[in-house]
N, C-alpha and C positions, 0 to 999 in steps of 0.2 A: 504494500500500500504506500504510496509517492505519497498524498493528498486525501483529507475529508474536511470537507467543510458546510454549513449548512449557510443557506443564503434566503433573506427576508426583506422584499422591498429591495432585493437589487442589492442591500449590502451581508457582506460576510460579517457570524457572529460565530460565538461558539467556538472556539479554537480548541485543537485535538484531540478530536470527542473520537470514536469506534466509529464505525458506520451502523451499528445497529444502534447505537445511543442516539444516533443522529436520524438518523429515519425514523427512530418513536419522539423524538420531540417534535420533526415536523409534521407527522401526523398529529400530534397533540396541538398543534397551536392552530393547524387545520388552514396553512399557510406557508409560502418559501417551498425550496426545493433541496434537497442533501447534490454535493455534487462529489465522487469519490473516484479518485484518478489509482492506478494499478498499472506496474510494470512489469509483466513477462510471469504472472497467474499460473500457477501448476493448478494442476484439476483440485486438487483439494481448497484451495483457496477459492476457485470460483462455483464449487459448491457451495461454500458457505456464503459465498456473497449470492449465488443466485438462490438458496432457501430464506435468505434475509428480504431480499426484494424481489422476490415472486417470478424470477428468469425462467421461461423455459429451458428445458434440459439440454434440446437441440442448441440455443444459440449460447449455452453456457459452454459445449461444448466447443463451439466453434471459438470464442475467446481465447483458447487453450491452446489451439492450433494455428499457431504463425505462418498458415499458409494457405489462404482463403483469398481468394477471388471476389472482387469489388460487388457490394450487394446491398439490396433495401430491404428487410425482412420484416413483418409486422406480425407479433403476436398479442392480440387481440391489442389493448392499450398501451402497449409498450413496442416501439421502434427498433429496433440492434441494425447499426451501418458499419459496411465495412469499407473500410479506403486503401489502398494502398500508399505507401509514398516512398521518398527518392533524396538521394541526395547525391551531388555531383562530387566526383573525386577528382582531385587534381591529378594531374598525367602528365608526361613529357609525348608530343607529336611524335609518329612514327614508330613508337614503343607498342607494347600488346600487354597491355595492362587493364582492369577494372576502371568502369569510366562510372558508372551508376550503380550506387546503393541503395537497395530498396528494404521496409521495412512494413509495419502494420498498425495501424489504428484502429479500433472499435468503438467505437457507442453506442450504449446504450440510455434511451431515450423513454421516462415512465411519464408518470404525471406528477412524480413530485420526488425525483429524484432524478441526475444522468450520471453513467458510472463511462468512463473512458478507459481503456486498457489500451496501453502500449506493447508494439513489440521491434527491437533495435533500435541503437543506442544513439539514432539520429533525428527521433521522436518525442521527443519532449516536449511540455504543454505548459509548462509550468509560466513563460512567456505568455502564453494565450489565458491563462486565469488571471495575471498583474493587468493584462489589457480588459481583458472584464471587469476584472473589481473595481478598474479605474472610469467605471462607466456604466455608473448603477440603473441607469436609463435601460440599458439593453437587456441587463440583469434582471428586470424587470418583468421582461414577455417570457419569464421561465427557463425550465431546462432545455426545449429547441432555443436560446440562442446561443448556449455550451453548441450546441449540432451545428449549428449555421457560423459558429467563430471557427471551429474547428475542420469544417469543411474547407473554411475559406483560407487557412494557413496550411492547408497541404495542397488547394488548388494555386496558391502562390509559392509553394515551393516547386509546380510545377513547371510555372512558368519561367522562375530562376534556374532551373539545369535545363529548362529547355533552351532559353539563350545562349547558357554556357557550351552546351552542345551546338547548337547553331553557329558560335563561334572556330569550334572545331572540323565542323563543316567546311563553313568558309577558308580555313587555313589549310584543310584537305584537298578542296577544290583548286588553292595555287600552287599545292605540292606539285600536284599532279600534272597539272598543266603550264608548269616552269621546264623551259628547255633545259637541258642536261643535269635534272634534279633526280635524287635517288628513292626512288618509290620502294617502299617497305608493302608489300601487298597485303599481309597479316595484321599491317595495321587499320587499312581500308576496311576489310572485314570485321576487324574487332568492334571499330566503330559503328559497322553495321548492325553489330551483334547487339551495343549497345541503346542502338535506336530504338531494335526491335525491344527489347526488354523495357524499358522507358512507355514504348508505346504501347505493349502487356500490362503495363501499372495504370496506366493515365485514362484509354479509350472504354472500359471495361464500367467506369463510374458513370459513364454519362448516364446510365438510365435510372438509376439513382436519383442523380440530379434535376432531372425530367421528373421524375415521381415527386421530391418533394418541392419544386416548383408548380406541376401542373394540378396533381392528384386532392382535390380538397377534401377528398374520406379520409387522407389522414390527420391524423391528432397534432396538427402542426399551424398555432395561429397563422392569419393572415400576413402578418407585416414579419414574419421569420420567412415565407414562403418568395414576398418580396424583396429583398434579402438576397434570398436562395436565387434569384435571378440573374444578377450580378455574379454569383460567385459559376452560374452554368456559363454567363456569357465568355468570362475568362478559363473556362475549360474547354469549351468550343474552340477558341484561338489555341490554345494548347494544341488539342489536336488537330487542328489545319495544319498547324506547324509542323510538328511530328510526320504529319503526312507526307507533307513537301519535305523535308530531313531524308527521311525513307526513299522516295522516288529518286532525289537526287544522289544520294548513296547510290541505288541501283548502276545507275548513268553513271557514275565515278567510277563504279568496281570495273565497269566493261572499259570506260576511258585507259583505268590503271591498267588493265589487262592488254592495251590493243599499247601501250606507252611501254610495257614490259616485252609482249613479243618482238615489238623492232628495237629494244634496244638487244634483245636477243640476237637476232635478224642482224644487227649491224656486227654485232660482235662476234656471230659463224661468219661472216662477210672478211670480216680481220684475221679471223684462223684460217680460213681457207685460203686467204692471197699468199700470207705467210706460209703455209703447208706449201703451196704453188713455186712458191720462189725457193723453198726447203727443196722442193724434189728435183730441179732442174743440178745442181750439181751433184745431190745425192745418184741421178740416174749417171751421167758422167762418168763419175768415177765410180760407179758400178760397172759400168763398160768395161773399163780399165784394168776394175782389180778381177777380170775373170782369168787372166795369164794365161789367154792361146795366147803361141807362139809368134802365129805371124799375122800381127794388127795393127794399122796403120799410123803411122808417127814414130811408132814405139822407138827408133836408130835416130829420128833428129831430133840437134840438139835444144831444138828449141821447143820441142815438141812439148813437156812439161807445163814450162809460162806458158807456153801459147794456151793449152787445156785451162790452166786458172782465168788467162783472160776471159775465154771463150764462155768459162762460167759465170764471172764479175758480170761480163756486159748482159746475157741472158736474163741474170738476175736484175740488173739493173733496168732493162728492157720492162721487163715483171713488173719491178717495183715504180716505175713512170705511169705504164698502162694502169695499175690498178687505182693507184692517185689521182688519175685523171677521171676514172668514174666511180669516188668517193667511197671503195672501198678501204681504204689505208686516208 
């Protein structure tokens, strides 16, 4: 347990109560909402916490398991959302390293209480209740606006490594397309790899999103719903973005690909002239050293030089021609 706090009129009271101490005095005062934050929940801890505030078995389960897939789930009056999120890693270009770290959020959403459970250690909230308490107005319309603050700091982390990544793009796209630069192809990929994963976290919430802006059967005031509008419109740009990322990568990988075979291409093009001008004296003096007896030159005395010339200028012959049509 990170955090329990009970909240009345928007401001926090009661400081380091249980959560069960704290969810019987706001039912007793018949007012406020408990709000209790949880880091990385082994099943026995969210047993107790889901027979304290009435969780289905199902989504207490799902708490437990650090690897759920973006969802809106409603059991009867009570919400459970799952988000994924992200966090950009620093990297050096050209390396084959981990670009995005993803992690997991849940909440859950009652009528007079929301419990959030973390999972990895790049999800912290504890920011996001300083900016609530400091804004007892929104604290106000309940525990949907823990949902709707909490939405909105992981649909703005997304747009932060999306840039970041966009960035990386862009410095991919002039690796690639700079004359006689060295294209690592594994790192083209990697980045691929981590577009797709990014785009695995981020595209999966939309309908989420859609629910709790469109859907009015849920238990989610009006002006949190409003709200929620704003935070879908900055996920929609998300993933346009991520889109074009994607498509463009494609077009890169084949760019690198077609930039890797002709420097291939150029570079059999330099073994072969070199192999070419290697064989013109190797055959020569293969002639030579077969020692029949009676083969031509073999008594004058210039016969020797004359053979090395006869290889210099061949070779040098070679070595003109292939210069001239930009093999060497």
């Amino acid at each position: 347990m990170v955090d329990c706090a009970i909240y009345v009129d928007g401001h926090r009271v009661h400081e380091h109560c249980t959560y069960p101490q704290a969810l019987g005095e706001v039912r007793e005062r018949g007012k406020g909402f408990v709000w209790l934050g949880l880091h990385g929940p082994d099943k026995d801890m969210m047993t107790r916490v889901a027979d304290t505030f009435g969780l289905h078995a199902l989504a207490a389960e799902d708490a437990v398991d650090a690897d759920q897939r973006p969802k809106l789930e409603r059991y009867d009056d009570i919400l459970f959302m799952v988000m994924r999120t992200v966090q950009y890693h620093e990297h050096e270009m050209n390396s084959v390293s981990e670009i995005v770290n993803t992690g997991e959020i849940m909440v859950f959403v009652g009528p007079d209480f929301v419990i959030t459970v973390r999972h990895g250690e790049h999800t912290e909230l504890a920011s996001v209740r300083k900016e609530l308490e400091a804004d007892p107005t929104q604290l106000t319309l309940g525990p949907s606006a823990v949902l709707h603050a909490v939405a909105d700091r992981v649909v703005d982390s997304y747009v932060q490594v999306t840039e970041a990544i966009g960035e990386d793009v862009d410095a991919m796209e002039e690796a690639v397309f700079t004359p006689a630069s060295k294209i690592i192809i594994e790192a083209v990929y990697q980045l691929k790899r981590e577009v797709v994963e990014l785009r695995r976290a981020v595209k999966p919430l939309t309908l989420p999103l859609q629910m709790l802006t469109h859907d009015i059967t849920l238990p989610v005031p009006k002006e949190i719903r409003r709200y929620m509008r704003d935070v879908t419109d900055h996920h929609t740009a998300v993933n346009d973005q991520i889109t074009d990322y994607n498509e463009s990568l494609s077009a890169l990988i084949n760019a690198a690909l077609a930039k890797v075979s002709v420097q291939q291409n150029t570079d059999m093009r330099k073994i072969s002239a070199y192999a070419a001008m290697a064989a013109v004296p190797t055959m020569v003096a293969g002639v030579y050293g077969m020692n029949f007896e009676h083969m031509p030159e073999l008594s004058w005395t210039f016969g020797y030089p004359a053979v090395l010339v006869l290889m210099a200028g061949l070779c040098t012959a070679l070595w003109v021609n292939f210069h001239r049509n930009n093999w060497l």
